[in-house]
C-alpha positions in Angstrom: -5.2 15.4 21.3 -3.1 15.2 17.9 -1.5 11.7 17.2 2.3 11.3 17.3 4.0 9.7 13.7 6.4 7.3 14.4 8.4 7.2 11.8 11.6 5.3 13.0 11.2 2.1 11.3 9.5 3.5 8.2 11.1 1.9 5.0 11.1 3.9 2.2 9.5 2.7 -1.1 10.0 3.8 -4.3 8.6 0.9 -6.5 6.2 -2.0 -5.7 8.7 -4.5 -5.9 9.1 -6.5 -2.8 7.1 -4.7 -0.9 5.7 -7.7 1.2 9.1 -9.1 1.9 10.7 -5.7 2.9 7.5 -4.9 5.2 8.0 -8.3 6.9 11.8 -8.0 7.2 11.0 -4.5 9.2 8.7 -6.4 11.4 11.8 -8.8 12.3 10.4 -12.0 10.2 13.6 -14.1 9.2 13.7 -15.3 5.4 12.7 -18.8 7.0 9.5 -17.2 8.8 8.8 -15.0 6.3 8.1 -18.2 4.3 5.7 -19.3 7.0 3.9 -16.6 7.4 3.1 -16.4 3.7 2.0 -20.2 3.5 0.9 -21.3 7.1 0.9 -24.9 7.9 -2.0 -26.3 8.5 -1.2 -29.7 9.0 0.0 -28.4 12.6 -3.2 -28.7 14.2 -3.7 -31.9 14.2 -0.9 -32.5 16.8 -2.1 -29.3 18.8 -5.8 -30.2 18.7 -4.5 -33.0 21.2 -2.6 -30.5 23.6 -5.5 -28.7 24.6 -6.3 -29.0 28.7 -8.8 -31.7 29.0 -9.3 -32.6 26.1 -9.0 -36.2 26.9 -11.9 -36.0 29.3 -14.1 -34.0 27.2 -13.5 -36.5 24.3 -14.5 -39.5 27.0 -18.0 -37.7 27.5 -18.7 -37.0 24.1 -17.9 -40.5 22.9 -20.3 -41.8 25.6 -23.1 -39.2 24.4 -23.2 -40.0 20.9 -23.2 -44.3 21.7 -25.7 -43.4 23.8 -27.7 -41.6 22.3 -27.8 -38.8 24.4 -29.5 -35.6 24.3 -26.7 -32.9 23.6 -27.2 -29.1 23.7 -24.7 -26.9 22.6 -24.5 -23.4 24.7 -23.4 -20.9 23.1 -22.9 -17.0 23.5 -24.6 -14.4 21.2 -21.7 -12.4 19.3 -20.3 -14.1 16.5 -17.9 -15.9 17.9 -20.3 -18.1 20.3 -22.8 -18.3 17.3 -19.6 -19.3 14.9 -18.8 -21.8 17.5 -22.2 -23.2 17.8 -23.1 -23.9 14.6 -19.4 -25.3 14.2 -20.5 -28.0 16.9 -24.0 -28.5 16.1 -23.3 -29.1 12.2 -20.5 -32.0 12.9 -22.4 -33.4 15.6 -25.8 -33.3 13.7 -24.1 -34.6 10.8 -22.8 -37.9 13.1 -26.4 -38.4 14.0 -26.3 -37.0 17.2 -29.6 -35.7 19.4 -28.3 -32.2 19.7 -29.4 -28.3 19.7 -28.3 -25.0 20.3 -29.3 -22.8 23.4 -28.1 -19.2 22.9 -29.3 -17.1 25.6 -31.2 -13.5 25.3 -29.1 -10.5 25.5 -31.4 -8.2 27.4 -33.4 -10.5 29.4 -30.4 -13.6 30.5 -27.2 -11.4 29.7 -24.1 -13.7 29.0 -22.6 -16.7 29.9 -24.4 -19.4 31.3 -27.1 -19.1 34.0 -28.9 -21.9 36.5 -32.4 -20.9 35.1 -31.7 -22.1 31.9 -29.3 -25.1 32.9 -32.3 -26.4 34.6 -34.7 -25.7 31.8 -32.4 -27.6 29.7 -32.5 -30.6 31.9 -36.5 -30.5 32.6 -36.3 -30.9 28.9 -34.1 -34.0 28.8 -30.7 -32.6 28.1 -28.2 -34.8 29.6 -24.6 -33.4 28.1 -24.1 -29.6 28.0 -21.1 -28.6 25.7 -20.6 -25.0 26.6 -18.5 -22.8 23.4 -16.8 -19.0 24.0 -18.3 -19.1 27.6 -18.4 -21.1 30.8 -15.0 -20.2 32.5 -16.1 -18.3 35.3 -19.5 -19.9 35.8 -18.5 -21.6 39.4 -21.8 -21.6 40.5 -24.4 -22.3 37.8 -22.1 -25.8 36.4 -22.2 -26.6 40.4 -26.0 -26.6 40.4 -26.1 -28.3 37.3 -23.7 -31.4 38.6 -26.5 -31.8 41.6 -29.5 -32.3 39.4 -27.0 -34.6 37.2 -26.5 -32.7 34.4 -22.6 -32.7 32.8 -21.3 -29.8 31.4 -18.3 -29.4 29.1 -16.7 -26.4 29.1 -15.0 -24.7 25.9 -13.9 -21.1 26.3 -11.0 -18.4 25.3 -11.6 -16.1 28.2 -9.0 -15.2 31.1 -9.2 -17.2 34.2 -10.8 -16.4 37.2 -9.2 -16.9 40.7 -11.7 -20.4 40.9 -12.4 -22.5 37.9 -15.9 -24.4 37.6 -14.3 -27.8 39.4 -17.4 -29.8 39.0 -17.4 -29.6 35.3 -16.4 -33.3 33.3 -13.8 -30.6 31.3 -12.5 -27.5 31.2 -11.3 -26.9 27.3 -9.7 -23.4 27.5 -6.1 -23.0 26.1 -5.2 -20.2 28.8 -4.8 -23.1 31.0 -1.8 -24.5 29.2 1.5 -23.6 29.1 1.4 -24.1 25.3 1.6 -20.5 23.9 0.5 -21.9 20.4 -2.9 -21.7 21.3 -3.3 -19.5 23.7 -4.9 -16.9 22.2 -7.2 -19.0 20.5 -11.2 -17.3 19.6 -14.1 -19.4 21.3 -14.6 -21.2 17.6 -10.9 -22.1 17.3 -11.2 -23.7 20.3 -14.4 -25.9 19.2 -13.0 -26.5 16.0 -9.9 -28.1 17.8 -11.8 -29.8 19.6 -13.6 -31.4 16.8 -10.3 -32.2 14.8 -9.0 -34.0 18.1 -12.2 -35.6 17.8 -11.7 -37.1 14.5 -8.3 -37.7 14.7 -9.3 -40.0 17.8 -11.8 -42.2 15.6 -15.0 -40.8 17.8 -16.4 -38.8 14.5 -16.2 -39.2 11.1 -15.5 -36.4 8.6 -13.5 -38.2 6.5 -10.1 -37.0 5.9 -9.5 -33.2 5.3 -13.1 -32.8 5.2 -13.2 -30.5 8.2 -11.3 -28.4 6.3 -14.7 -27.2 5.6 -15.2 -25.9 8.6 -13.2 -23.1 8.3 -15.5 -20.4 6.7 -17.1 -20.3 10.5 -13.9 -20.4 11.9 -12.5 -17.7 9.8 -15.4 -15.8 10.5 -15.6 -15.9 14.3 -11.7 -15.6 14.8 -11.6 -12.0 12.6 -14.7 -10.6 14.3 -14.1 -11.4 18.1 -10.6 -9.2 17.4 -8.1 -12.1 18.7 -4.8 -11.5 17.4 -4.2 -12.9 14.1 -0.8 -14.5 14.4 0.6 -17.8 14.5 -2.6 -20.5 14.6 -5.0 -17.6 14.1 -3.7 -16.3 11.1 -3.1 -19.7 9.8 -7.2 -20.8 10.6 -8.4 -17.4 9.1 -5.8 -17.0 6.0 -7.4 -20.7 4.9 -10.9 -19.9 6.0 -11.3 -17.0 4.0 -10.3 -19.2 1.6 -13.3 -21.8 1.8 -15.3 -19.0 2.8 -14.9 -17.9 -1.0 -16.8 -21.4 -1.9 -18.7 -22.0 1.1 -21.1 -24.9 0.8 -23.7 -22.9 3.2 -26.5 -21.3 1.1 -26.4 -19.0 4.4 -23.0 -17.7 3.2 -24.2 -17.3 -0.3 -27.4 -15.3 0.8 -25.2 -12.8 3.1 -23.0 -12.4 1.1 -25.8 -11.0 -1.5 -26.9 -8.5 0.4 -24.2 -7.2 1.6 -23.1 -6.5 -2.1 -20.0 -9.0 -2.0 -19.1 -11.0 -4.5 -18.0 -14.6 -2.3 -15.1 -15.4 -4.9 -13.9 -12.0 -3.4 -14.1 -12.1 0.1 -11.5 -10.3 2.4 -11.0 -9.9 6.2 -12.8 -6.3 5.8 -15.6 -8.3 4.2 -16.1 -9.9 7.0 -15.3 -7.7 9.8 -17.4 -4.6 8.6 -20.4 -5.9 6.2 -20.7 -9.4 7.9 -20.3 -9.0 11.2 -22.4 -5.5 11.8 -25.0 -7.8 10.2 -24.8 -10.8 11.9 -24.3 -8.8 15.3 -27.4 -7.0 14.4 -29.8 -9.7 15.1 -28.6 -10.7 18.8 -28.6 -6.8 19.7 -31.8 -6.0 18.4 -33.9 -9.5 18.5 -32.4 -12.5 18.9 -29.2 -14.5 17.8 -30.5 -17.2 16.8 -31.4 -15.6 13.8 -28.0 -15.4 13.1 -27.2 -18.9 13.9 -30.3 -20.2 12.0 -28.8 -18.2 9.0 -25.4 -20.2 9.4 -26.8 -23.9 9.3 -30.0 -23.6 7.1 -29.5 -25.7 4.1 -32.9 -24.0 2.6 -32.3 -21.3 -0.3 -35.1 -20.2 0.1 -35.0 -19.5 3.9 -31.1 -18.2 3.8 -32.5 -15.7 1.5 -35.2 -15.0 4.3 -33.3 -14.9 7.2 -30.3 -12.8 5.3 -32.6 -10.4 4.1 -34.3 -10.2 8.3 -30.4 -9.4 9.8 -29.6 -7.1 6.9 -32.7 -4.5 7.7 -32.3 -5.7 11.3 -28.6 -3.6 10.7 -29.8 -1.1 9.1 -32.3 -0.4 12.2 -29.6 -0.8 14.0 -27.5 1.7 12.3 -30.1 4.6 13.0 -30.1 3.8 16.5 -26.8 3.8 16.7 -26.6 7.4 15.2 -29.1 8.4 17.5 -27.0 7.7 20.3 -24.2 8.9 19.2 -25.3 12.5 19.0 -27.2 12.2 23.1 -23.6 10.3 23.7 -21.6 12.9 21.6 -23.4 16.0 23.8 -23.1 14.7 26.7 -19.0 14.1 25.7 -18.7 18.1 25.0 -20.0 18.8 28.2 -17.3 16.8 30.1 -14.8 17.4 27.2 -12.2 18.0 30.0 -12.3 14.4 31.7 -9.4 12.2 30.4 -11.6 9.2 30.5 -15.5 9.9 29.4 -18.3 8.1 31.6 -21.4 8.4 30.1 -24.8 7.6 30.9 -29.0 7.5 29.6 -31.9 5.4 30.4 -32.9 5.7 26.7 -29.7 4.1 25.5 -29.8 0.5 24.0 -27.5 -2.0 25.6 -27.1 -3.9 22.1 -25.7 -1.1 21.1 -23.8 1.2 23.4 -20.4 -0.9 23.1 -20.4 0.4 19.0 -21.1 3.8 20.2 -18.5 4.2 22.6 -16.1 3.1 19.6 -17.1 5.8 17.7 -16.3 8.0 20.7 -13.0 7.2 21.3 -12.5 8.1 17.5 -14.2 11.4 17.9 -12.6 12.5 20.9 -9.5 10.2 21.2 -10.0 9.5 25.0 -10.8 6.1 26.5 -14.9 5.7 26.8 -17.8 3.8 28.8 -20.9 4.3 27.8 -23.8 2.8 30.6 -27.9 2.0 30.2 -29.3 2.8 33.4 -32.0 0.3 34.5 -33.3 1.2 37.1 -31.5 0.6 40.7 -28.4 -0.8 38.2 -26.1 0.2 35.1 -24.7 -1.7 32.4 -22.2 -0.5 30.5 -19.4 -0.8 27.4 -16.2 -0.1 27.7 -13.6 0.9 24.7 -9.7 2.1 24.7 -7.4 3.5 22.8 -3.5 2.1 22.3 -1.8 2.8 24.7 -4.4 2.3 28.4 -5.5 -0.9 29.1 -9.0 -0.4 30.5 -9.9 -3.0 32.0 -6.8 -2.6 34.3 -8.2 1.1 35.0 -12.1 -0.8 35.8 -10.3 -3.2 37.7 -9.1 0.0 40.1 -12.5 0.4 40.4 -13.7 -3.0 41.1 -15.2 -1.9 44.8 -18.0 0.2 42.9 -18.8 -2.0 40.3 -21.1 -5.7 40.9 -19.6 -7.5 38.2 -16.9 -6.6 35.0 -14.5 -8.4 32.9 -13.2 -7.7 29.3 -9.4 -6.9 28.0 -7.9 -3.8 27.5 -9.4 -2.6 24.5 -13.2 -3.5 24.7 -14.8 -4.4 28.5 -18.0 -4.4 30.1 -19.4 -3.3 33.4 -22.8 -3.4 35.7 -22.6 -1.1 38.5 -25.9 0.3 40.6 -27.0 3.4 39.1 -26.1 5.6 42.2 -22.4 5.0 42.1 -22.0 6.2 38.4 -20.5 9.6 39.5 -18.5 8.4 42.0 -17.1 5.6 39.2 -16.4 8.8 37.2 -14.6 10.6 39.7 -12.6 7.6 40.5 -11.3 7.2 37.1 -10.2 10.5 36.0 -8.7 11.2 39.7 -7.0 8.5 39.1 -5.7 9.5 35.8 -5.1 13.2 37.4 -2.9 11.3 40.0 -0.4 9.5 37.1 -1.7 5.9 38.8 -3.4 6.1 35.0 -2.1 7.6 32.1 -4.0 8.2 28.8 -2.6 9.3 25.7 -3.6 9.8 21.9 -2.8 6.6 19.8 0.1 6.5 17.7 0.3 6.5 14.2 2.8 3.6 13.4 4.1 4.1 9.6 5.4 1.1 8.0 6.6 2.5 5.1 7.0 5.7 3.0 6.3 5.6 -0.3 7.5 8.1 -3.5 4.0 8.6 -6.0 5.3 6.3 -8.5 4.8 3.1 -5.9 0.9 3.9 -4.8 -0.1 1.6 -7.7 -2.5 -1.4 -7.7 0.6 -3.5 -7.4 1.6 -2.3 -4.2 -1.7 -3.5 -3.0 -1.6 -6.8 -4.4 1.5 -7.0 -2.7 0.3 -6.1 0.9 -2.8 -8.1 0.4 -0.5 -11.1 0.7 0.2 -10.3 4.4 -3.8 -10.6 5.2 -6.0 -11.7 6.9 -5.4 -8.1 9.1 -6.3 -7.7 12.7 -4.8 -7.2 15.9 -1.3 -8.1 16.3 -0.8 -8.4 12.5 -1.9 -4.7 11.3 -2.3 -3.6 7.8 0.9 -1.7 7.0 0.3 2.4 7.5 1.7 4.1 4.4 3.2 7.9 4.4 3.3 9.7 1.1 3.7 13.7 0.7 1.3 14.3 -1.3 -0.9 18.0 -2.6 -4.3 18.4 -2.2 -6.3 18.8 -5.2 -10.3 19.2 -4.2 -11.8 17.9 -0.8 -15.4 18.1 0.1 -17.8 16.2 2.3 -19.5 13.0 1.4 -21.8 10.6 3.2 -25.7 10.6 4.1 -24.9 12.7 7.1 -21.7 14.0 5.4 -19.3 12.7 8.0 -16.8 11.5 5.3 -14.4 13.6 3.3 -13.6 12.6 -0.2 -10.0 13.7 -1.2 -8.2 14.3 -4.5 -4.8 14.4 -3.8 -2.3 14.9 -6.6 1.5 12.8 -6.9 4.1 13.2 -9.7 2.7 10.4 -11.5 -1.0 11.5 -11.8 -3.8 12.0 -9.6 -4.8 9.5 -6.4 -8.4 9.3 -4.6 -8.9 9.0 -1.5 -11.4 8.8 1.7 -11.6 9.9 5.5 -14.1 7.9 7.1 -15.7 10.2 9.9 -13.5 12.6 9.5 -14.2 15.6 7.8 -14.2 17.9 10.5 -10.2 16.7 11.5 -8.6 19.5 9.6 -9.7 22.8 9.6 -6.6 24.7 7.9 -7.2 21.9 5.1 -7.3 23.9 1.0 -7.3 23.2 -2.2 -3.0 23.5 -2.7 -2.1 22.5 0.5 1.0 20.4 0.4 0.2 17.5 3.3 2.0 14.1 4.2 -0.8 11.6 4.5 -1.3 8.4 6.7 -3.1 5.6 4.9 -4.0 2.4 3.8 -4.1 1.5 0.6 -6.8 -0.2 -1.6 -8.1 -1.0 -4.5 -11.1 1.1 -6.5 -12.8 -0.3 -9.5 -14.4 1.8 -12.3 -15.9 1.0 -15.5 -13.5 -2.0 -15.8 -10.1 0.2 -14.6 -8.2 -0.6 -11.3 -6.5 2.3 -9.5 -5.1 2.6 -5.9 -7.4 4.1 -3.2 -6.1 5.9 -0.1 -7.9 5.1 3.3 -7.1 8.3 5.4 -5.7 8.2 8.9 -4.3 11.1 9.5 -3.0 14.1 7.5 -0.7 17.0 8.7 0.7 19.9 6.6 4.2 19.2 4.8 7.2 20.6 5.9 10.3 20.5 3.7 
């Protein structure tokens, strides 16, 4: 299923200069919000920290808890977001003295969001607040049951509203309930760190002023890896947090950040999407989160260095399982190479790590793809998409097979009893067979075309200023015709192709991650218009501009 170029709002390039400014003018950016975009202001959230739903209530409680004394816990979720949130909450309320933990429940044996067992374990224990952070929304029952053993429980979540909202809860701090669109697509730890700065601003903490400026290494962290899109009060938090991140106080920060191979004072958004997150995620889908939490508060060296060391080998384990279901996943994919959405299934896969895998397949075989762990009588599954179907509106079509889903419409999940897995199947691609679901290749949106002379470190430097990337603020695809030089495979399981591609000012390098089986008619000579990103490589003290392959096709005069 070959990608379509769009090429109608391309700009052409032929030097470097400008290049930010022209880009942002092509995505409809006036010269007064171009200006904003570049230098976000921060001092915005201390009015929209106060605008949240609830927030008044939710400040009452906690005011009460920490004269108190009360015994706080701090219930979090195990990606990155809900560990970014809870060691956000737990390191300001710590810091105010307050009698406070984190409970992050297990993956494989609790599954997410909050449940009664552990809401009543908490309170046998003496927890008498429960501040709940990226989760909570939709748990009706379970804060219910916890409200008749008298046990409050704060919510703070980002996720899309149910048809009933957990009424017996002292708050419900989720920006989907406002009408404010500023926040509304706020990650789990933007909403705790708002609620912290409205919690400063109101005298019930004290930080000191600016200081929880500091705070936004987690945020930055949480909001780039949970995918929200990074516009408007996201891209303001992250464009500043990767900022402190780059002199995070956290020894934790310091000791990932080792063996990961990056240098701190260098950290980008790609940093921290693809060598901190895998790494961090590692330790919830394999063990345990709080690993990963422990790793963000320690304020030992010697531990950070411990712990860092335990989530980095914990992803590369995690990497060979990952491989190893892909190629089951991958067979099983060529044998139903014909369904427009691929359903797959195995007893022997991992549910830590099925959601990665079925990313991978939509790459490989650019289709929409669930991939499910049978347990026994019942089936859990990840779902991913491609631009262009909104999956979780195809799931929802389903929703009278399934016993529980939710998600949005590129990434969802799914439990279903294992006997209805091929009549889910069916389901789906009849429905796609039928037009009530259409599925098509993602496009290949080019930003800009640019002549040899411009694919120069400086046109990097340039785009690098519209950063942090994510969704709804993607790096910039490039188009150059360029001639191929030498290709061959690279990688440990050669899955990458290593191009030398030749311009009128000199040679270029370039990669294709997993792809070098995408273009068979490829040869030394062959004339081809690429799709790319553009970086920067460094050798022996020299800085060139690196090509990050999207696509290729052959060029046509």
């Amino acid at each position: 299923m070959p990608s379509k170029w769009l090429l109608d709002k391309a700009i052409r390039v032929e030097s470097p200069d400008n290049l930010a400014q022209s880009l942002l003018e092509a995505r409809g950016y006036s010269t007064q919000q171009l200006e904003e975009f570049v230098r976000p202001n921060y001092a915005a959230v201390y009015d929209l920290a106060l605008s949240l739903p609830d927030i008044d209530q939710a400040m009452a409680r906690i005011k009460q808890a920490l004269t108190d004394s009360e015994k706080i816990v701090i219930y979090g979720d195990y990606d990155i977001d809900g560990i970014t949130a809870s060691a956000l909450l737990f390191d300001v309320l710590s810091g105010q003295g307050a009698d406070v933990s984190v409970y992050i429940p297990d993956r494989f044996e609790e599954g997410y969001g909050i449940n009664s067992t552990a809401l009543e374990y908490l309170h046998e224990h003496g927890a008498q607040l429960v501040i709940s952070v990226d989760c909570g929304i939709t748990s009706v029952r379970e804060v219910a049951t916890a409200s008749k053993f008298g046990l409050d429980v704060i919510v703070t979540d980002h996720h899309g509203l149910p048809e009933k909202l957990p009424d017996k809860a002292v708050a419900l701090v989720n920006p989907k309930r406002s009408t404010d669109s500023a926040l509304y697509e706020l990650a789990g730890v933007g909403v705790a760190f708002m609620l912290v700065v409205a919690l400063q601003k109101n005298g019930i903490i004290q930080l000191g002023q600016g200081q929880e400026k500091w705070l936004l290494d987690l945020v930055a962290l949480g909001t780039i890896c949970d995918v929200v899109p990074l516009v408007g009060i996201n891209r303001m938090l992250a464009h500043y947090g990767l900022g402190v991140m780059r002199r995070s106080r956290r020894v934790g920060f310091k000791a990932l950040c080792d063996v990961s191979s990056v240098e701190m004072s260098e950290i980008t958004s790609e940093h921290v999407g693809f060598r901190f997150g895998p790494r961090l995620n590692a330790a919830g889908r394999l063990e345990h989160a709080q690993l990963a939490l422990e790793l963000l508060t320690t304020i030992d060296r010697d531990r950070a260095r411990e712990l860092a060391e335990k989530v980095n080998q914990l992803n590369v384990e995690r990497q060979s399982l990952t491989e190893s279901t892909f190629v089951e996943a991958l067979a099983q994919a060529e044998e139903r190479k014909d369904d427009s959405i691929l359903v797959l299934a195995s007893s022997n896969w991992s549910h830590g790590i099925i959601g990665i895998v079925a990313s991978r397949l939509v790459e490989k075989m650019h289709r929409p793809t669930i991939l499910l762990q049978i347990q026994g009588k019942l089936a859990k599954g990840s779902a991913r998409s491609l631009a262009g179907f909104n999956i979780i509106d195809a799931i929802t079509q389903q929703s009278d097979k399934l016993e529980k889903f939710g998600g949005h419409a590129y990434a969802a999940g799914m439990t279903l009893k294992s006997d209805q897995i091929d009549g889910f199947r069916q389901s789906l691609n009849d429905a796609v067979a039928a037009g009530s679901l259409e599925v098509q290749a993602s496009p290949v949106s080019i930003a800009a075309i640019l002549a040899g002379r411009a694919i120069v470190p400086e046109s990097v430097y340039q785009i690098q200023t519209l950063g942090p990337f994510g969704q709804g603020n993607s790096e910039p695809i490039l188009m150059s015709s360029l001639e191929v030089l030498t290709f061959r495979p690279v990688g440990s399981d050669l899955s990458h192709l290593q191009i030398k591609l030749k311009s009128d000012q000199g040679m270029i390098s370039a990669i294709a991650f997993r792809k070098a089986d995408k273009w068979p008619w490829l040869k030394d000579g062959t004339a081809v218009d690429v799709a790319y990103t553009i970086g920067i490589n460094e050798w022996q003290g020299n800085s060139t501009a690196q090509l990050i392959i999207i696509d290729m096709r052959p060029h046509e005069d």
